[in-house]
C-alpha positions in Angstrom: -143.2 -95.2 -2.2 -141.7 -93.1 -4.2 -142.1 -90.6 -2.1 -140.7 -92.1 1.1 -137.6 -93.1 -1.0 -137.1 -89.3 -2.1 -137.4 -88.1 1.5 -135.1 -91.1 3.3 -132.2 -90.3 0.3 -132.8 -85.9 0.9 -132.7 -87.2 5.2 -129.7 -89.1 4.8 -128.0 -86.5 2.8 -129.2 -83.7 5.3 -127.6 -86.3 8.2 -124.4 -86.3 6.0 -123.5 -82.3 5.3 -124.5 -81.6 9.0 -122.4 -84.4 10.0 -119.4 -83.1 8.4 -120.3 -79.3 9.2 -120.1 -80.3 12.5 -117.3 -82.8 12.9 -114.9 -79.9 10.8 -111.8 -81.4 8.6 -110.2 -83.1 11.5 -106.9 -82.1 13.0 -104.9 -79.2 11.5 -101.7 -80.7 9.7 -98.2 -79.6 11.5 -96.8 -76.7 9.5 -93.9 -77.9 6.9 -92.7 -74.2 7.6 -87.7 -73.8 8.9 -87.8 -73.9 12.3 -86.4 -71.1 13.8 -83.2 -72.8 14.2 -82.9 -74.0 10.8 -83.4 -70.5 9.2 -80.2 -69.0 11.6 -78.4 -71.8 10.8 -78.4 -70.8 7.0 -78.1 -66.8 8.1 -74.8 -67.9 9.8 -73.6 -69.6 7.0 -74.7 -67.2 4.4 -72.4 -64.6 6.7 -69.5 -66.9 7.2 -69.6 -67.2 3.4 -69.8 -63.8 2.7 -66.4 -62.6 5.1 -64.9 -65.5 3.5 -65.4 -63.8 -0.1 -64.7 -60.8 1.0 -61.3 -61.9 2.4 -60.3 -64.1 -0.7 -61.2 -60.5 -2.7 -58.6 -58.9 0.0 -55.6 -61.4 -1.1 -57.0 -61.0 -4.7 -56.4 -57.4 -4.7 -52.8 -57.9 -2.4 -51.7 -60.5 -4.8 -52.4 -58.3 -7.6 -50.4 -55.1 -6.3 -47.8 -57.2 -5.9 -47.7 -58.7 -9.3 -47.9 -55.2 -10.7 -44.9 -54.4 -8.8 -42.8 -57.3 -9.9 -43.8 -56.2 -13.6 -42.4 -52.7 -12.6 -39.4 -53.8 -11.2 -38.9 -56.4 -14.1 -39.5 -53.1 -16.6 -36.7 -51.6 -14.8 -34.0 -54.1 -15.5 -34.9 -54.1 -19.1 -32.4 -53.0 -20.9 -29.8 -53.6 -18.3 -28.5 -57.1 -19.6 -24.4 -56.1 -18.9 -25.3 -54.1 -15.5 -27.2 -57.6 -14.6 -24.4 -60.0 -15.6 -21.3 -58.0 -13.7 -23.4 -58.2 -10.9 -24.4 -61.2 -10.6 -20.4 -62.0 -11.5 -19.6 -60.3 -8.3 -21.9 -61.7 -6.3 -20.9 -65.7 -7.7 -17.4 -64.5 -6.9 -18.3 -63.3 -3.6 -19.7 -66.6 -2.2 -16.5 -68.3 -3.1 -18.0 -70.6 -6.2 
């Protein structure tokens, strides 16, 4: 008896691995993978945010030549304090204040 136990449990397991060998894992899953769409989509953006960086360091660099400019113009009136006021005297008088 023992016997014919041992060889229906080594059958059935037999039955079992060739059942699965042959059946395979089932279906392949759908890959979780950007579509094509999605991964231009960022490209794009990536782009659009680099020319938009690259034209805020444009106006950076204008607004900072023409800061340095003011400071050299502002240098150049030091020291001009009496110059400044009978100027600006002529000019009050001018507009008819």
């Amino acid at each position: 008896m023992a016997r014919s136990v041992a060889g229906l449990l080594a059958l059935a397991t037999l039955l079992l691995i060739l059942g699965l060998g042959l059946s395979g894992c089932g279906p392949k899953a759908p890959c979780a993978g950007a579509t094509v769409t999605q991964v231009q989509s960022a490209q794009d953006g990536c782009a659009s945010a680099e020319d938009e960086l690259q034209a805020a360091r444009e106006e950076r660099a204008d607004l900072e030549a023409d800061l340095a400019q003011a400071k050299s113009d502002m240098s150049g009136l030091e020291g001009k304090p009496a110059e400044l006021e009978r100027r600006l005297h002529d000019l009050k008088k001018g507009s008819g204040r």
